[in-house]
C-alpha atoms as an extended CHARMM CRD file, in Angstrom:
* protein
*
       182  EXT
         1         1  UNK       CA             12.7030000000       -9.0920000000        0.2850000000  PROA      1               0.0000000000
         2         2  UNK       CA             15.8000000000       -8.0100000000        1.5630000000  PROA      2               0.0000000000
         3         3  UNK       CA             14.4820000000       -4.6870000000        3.5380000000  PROA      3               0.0000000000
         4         4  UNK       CA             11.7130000000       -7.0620000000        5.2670000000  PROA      4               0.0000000000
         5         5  UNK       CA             14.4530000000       -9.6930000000        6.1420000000  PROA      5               0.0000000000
         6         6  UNK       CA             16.7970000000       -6.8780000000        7.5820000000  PROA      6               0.0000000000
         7         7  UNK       CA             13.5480000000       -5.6070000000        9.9580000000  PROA      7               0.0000000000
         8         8  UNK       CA             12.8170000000       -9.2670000000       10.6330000000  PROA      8               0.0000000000
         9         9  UNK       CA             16.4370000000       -9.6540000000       11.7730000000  PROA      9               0.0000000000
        10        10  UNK       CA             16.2070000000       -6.6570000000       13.9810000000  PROA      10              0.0000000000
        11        11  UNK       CA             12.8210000000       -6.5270000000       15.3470000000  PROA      11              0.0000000000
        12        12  UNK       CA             12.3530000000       -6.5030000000       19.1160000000  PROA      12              0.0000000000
        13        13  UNK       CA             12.2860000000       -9.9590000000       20.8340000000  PROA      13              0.0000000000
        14        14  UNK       CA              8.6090000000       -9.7780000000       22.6670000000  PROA      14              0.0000000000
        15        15  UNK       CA              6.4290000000       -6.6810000000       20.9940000000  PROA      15              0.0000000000
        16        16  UNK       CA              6.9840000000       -4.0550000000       18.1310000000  PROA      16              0.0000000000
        17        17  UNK       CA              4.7980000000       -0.6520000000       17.3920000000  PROA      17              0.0000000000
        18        18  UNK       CA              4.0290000000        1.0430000000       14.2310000000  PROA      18              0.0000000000
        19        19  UNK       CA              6.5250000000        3.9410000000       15.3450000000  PROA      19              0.0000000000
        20        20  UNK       CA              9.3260000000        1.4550000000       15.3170000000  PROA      20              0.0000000000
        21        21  UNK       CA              8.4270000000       -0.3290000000       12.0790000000  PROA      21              0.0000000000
        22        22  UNK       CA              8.1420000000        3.2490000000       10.6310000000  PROA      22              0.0000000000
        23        23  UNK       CA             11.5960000000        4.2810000000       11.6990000000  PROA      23              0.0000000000
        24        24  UNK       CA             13.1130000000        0.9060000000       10.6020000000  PROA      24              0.0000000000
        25        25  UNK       CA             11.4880000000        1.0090000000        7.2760000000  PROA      25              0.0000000000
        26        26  UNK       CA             12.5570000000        4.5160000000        6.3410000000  PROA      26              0.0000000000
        27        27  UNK       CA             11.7370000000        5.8630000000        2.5900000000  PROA      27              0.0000000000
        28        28  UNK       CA             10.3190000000        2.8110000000        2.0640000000  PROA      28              0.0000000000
        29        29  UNK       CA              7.7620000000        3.1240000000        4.4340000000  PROA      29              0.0000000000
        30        30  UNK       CA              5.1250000000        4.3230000000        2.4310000000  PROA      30              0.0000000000
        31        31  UNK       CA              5.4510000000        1.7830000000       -0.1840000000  PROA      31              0.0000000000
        32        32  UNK       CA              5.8630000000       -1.5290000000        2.3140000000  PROA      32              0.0000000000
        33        33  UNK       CA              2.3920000000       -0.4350000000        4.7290000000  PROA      33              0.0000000000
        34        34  UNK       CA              0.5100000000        0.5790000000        1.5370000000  PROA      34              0.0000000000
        35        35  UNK       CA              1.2720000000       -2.3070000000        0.1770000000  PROA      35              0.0000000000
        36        36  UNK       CA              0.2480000000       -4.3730000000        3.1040000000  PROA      36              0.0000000000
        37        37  UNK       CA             -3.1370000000       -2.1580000000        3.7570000000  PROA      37              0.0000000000
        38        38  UNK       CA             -4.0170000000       -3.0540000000        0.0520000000  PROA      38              0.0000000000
        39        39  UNK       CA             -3.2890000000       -6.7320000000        0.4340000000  PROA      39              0.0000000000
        40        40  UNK       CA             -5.7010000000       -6.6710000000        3.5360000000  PROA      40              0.0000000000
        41        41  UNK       CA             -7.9800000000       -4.2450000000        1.6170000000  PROA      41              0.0000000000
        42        42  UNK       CA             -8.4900000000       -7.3960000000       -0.9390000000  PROA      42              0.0000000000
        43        43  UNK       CA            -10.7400000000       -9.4000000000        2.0100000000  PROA      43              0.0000000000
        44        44  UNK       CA            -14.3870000000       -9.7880000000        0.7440000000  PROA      44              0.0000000000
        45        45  UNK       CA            -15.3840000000       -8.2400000000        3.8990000000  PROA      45              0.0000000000
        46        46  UNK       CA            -13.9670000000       -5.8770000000        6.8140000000  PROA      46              0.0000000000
        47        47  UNK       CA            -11.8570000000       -3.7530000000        4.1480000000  PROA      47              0.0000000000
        48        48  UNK       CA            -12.8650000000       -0.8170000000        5.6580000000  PROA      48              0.0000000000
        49        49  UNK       CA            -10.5860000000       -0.5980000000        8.5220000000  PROA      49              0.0000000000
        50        50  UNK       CA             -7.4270000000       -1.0970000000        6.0100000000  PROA      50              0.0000000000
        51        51  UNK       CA             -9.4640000000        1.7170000000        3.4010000000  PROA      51              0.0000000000
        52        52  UNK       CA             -9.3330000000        3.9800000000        6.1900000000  PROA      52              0.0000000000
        53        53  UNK       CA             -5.8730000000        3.5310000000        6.9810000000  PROA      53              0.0000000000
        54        54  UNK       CA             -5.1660000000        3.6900000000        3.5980000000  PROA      54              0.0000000000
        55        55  UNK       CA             -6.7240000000        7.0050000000        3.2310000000  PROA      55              0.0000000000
        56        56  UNK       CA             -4.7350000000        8.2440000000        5.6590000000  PROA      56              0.0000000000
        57        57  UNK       CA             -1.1090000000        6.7340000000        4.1870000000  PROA      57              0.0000000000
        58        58  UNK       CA             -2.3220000000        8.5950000000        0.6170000000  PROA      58              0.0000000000
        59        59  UNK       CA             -3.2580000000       11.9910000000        2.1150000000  PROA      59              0.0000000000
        60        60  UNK       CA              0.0620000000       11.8040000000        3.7870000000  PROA      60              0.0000000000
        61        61  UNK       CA              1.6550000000       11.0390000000        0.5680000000  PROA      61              0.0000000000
        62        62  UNK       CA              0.0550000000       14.0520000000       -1.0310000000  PROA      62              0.0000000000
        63        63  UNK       CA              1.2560000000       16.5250000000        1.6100000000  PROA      63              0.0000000000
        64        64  UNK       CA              5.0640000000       15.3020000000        1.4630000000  PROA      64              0.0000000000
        65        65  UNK       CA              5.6950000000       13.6670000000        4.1390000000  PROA      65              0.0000000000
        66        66  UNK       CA              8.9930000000       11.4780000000        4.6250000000  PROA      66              0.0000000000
        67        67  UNK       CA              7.1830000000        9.2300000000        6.8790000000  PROA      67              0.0000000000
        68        68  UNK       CA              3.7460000000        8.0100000000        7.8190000000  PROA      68              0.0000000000
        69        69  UNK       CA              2.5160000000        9.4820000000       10.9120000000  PROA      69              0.0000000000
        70        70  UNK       CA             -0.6110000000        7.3390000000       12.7310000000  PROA      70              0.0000000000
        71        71  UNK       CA             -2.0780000000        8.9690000000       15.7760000000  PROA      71              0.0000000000
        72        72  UNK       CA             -0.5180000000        7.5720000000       18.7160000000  PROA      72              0.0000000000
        73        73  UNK       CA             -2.9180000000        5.3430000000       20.2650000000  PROA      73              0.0000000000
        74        74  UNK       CA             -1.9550000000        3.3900000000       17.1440000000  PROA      74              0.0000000000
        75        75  UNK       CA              1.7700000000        4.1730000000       16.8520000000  PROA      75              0.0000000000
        76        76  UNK       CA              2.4080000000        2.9120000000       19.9580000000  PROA      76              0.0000000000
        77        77  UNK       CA             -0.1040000000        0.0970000000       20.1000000000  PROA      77              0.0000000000
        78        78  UNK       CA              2.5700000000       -3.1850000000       20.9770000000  PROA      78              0.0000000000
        79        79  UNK       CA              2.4120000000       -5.7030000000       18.2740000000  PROA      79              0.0000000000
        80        80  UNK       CA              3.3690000000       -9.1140000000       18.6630000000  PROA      80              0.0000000000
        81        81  UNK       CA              6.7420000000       -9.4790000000       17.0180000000  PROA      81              0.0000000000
        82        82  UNK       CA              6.2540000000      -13.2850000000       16.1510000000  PROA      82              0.0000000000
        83        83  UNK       CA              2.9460000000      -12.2720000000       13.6130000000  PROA      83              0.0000000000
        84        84  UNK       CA              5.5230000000       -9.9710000000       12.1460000000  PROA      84              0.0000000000
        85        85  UNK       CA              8.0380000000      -12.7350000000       11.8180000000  PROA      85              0.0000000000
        86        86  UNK       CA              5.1740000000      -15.2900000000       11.1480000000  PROA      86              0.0000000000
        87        87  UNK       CA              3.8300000000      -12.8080000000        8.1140000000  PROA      87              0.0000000000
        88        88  UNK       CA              7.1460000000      -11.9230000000        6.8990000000  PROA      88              0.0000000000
        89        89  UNK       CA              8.5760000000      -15.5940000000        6.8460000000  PROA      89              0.0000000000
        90        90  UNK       CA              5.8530000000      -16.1940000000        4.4660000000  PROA      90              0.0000000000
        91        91  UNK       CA              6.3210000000      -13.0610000000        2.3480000000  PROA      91              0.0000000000
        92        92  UNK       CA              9.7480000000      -13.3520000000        1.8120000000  PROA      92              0.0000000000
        93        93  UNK       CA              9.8670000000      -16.4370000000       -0.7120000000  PROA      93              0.0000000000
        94        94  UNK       CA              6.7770000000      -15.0130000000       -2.3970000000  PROA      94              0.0000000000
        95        95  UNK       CA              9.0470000000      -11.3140000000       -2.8980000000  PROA      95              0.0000000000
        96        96  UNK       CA             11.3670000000      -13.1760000000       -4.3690000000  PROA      96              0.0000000000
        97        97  UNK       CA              9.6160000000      -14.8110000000       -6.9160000000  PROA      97              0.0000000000
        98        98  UNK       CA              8.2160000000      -11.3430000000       -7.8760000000  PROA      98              0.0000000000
        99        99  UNK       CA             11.4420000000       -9.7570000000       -7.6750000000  PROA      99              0.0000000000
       100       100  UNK       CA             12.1490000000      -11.8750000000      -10.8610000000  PROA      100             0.0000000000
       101       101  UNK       CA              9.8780000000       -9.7960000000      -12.9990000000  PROA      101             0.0000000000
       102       102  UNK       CA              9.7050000000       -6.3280000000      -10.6840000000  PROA      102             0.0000000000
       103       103  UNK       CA             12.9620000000       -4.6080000000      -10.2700000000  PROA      103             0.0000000000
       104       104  UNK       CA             14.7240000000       -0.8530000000      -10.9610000000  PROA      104             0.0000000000
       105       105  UNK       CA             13.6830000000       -0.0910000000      -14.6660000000  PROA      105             0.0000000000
       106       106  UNK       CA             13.1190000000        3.2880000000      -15.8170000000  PROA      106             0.0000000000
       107       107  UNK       CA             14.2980000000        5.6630000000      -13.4680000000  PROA      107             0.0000000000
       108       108  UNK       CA             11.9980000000        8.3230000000      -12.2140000000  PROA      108             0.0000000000
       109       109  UNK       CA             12.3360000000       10.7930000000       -9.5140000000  PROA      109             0.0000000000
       110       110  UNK       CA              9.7600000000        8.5660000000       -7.0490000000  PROA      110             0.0000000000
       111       111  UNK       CA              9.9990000000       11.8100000000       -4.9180000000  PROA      111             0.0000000000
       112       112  UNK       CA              8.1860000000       13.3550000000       -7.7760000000  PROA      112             0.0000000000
       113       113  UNK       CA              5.8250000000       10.9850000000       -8.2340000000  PROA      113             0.0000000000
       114       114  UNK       CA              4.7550000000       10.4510000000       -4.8130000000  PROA      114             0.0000000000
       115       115  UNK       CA              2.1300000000       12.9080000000       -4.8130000000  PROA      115             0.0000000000
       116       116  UNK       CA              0.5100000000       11.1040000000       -7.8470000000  PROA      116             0.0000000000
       117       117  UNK       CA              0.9670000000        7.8370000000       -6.7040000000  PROA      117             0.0000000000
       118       118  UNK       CA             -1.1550000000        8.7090000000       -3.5000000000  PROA      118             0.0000000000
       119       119  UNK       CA             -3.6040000000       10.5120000000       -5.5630000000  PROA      119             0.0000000000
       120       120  UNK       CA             -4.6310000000        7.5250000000       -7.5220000000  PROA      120             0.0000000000
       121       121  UNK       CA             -4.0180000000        5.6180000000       -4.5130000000  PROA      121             0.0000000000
       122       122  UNK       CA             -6.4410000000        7.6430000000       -2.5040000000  PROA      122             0.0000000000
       123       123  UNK       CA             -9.3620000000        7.9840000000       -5.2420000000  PROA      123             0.0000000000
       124       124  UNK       CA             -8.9310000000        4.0770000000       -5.5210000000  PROA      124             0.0000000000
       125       125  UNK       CA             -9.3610000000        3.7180000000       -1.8800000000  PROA      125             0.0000000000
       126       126  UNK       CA            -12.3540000000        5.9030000000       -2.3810000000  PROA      126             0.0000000000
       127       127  UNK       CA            -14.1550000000        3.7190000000       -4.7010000000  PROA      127             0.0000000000
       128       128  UNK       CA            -13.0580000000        0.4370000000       -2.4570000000  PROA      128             0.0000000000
       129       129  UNK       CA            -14.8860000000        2.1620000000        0.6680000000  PROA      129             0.0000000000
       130       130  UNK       CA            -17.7120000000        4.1310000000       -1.1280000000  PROA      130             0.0000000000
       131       131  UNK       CA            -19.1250000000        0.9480000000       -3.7960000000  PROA      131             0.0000000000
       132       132  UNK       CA            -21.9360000000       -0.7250000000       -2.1590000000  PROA      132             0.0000000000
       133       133  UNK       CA            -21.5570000000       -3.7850000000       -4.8910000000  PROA      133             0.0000000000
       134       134  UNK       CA            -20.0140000000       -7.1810000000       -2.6560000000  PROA      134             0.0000000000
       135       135  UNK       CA            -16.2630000000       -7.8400000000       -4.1190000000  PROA      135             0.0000000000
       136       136  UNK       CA            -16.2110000000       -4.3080000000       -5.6440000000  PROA      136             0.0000000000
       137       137  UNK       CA            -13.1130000000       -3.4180000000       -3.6070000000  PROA      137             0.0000000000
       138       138  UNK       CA            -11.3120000000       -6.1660000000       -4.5520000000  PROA      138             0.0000000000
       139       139  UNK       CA            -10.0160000000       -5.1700000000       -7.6230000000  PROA      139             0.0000000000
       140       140  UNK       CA             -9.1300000000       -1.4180000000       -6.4090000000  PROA      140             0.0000000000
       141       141  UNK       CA             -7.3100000000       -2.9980000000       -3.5730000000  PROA      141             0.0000000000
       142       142  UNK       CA             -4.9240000000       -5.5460000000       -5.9870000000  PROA      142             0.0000000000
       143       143  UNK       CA             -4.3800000000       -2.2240000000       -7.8640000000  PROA      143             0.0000000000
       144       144  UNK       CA             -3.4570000000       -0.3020000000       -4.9870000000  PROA      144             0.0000000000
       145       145  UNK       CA             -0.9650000000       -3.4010000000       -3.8370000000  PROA      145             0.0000000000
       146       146  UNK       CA              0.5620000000       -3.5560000000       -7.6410000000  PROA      146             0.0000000000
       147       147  UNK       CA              0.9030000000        0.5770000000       -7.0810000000  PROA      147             0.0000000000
       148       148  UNK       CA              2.7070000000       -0.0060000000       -3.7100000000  PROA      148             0.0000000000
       149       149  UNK       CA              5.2150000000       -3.0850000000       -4.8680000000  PROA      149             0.0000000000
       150       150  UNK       CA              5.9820000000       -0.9160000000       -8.0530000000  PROA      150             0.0000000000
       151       151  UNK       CA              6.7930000000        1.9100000000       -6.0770000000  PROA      151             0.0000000000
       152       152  UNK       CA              8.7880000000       -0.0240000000       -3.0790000000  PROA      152             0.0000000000
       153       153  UNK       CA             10.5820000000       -1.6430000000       -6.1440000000  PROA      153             0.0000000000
       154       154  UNK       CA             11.5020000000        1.5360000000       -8.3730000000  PROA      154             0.0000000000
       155       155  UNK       CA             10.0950000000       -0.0680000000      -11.6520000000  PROA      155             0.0000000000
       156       156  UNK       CA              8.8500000000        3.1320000000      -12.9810000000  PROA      156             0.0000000000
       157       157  UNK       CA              7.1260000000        0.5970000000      -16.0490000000  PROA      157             0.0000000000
       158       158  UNK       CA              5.1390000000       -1.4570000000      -13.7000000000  PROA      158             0.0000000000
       159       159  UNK       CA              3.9660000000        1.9380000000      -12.1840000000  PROA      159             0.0000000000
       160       160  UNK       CA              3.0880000000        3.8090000000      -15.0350000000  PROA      160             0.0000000000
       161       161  UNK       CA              1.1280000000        0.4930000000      -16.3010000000  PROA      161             0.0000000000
       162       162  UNK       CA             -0.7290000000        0.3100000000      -12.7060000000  PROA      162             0.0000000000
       163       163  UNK       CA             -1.0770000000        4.0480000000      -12.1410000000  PROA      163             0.0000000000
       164       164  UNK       CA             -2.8910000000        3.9820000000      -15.9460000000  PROA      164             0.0000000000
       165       165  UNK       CA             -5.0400000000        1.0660000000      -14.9420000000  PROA      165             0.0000000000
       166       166  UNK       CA             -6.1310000000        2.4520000000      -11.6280000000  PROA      166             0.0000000000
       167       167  UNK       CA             -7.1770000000        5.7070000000      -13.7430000000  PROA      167             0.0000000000
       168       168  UNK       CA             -9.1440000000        3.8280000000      -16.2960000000  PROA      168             0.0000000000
       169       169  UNK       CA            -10.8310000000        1.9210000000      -12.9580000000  PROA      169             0.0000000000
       170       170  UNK       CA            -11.7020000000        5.4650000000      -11.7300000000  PROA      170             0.0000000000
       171       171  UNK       CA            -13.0560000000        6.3870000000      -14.9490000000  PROA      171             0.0000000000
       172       172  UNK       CA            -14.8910000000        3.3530000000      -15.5420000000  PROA      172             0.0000000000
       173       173  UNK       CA            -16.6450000000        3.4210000000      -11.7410000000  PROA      173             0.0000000000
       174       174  UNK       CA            -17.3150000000        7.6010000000      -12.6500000000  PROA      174             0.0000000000
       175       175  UNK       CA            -19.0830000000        6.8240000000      -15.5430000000  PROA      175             0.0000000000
       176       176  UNK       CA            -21.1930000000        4.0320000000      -14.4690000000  PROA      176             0.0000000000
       177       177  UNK       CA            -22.5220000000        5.9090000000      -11.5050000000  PROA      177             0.0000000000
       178       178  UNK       CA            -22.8930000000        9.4700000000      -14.2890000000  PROA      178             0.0000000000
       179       179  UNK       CA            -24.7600000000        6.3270000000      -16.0810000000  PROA      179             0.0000000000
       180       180  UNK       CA            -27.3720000000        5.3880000000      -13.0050000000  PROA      180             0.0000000000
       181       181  UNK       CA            -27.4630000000        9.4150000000      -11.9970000000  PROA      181             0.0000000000
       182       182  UNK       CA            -28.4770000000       10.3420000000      -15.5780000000  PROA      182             0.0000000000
C-alpha cells in the first residue's frame, strides 16, 4: 500500500506508460503487474489478453530479469493517469486490510525464488488459457494473484502455501486430462 501510494503521488499529471510505471515500481515490479494481470485474469471472460501478458511477465521471471520488458508499442502506449489513480484509490484501503495478515515472515532469498515463482506462475497461466471448461481460469488466476501479493509482500509462508497449492492445481488439471486421454 505504501509503494502504490508513493507512484500515485508521483505519477504524471495527464498520461503514464508501462515504461514509466516499470521504472517507478522497481524490484517490485514483477510482483505489483503480476498481481494485477491475475486479478484481471479472474474475469469469466476475455482472460486471455491478461494470460498472455502474464506469460510473458513469467518467462521473464525465469530468465532473470530485473525488470519486465513489454514490446514497445505497449511500453509506450499513454495511459490515462486518473484510471491509475481511480484503481489505486480503491486498492489502497483493500492492501491495507490484507497487510494485516500478509507481511515479512520467513525470510527467503526472493531472488532465488523468482525463477520458481514464475514457473508455477507460468504453468498456471497455461492451464487458465489452455482449459476449454467456462470459469476454469478463475481459480488459477486467484492463485496466481495470492503468488504475486506473497511475493510483493516477502511472506515466504503465504508463498510456500500458494506455490504448493498452485502445484497440486497443476497436478490435479494433469491428471484429469491423463484421465480423458487414457
Amino acid at each position: 500500500s505504501r509503494v502504490l501510494q508513493e507512484i500515485l503521488d508521483s505519477a504524471p499529471a495527464d498520461h503514464f506508460t508501462l515504461d514509466w510505471l516499470t521504472a517507478a515500481l522497481e524490484q517490485r515490479s514483477f510482483g505489483i503487474m503480476i498481481l494485477f494481470l491475475g486479478l484481471l485474469g479472474t474475469a469469466p471472460v476475455g482472460s486471455t489478453v491478461p494470460g498472455l501478458l502474464l506469460a510473458i511477465l513469467a518467462v521473464q521471471m525465469i530468465a532473470g530479469r530485473g525488470q519486465p520488458i513489454f514490446p514497445h508499442f505497449i511500453a509506450a502506449r499513454r495511459l490515462p493517469t486518473r484510471s491509475l489513480r481511480l484503481v489505486g484509490g480503491r486498492a489502497i484501503p483493500f492492501l491495507k486490510f490484507l497487510e494485516r495478515a500478509i507481511h515479512p515472515r520467513w525470510p527467503v532469498a526472493f531472488e532465488a525464488v523468482k525463477r520458481a515463482v514464475g514457473v508455477v506462475v507460468l504453468l498456471l497461466t497455461l492451464m487458465m488459457l489452455l482449459t476449454p471448461v467456462p470459469l476454469s481460469n478463475v481459480l488459477p488466476a486467484v492463485v496466481i494473484a495470492v503468488i504475486a501479493l506473497a511475493y510483493i509482500e516477502e511472506d515466504g509462508l503465504l508463498l510456500l502455501v500458494a506455490i504448493l497449492v498452485g502445484v497440486t492445481l497443476i497436478g490435479l488439471t494433469l491428471a484429469a486430462v491423463w484421465g480423458a486421454v487414457v
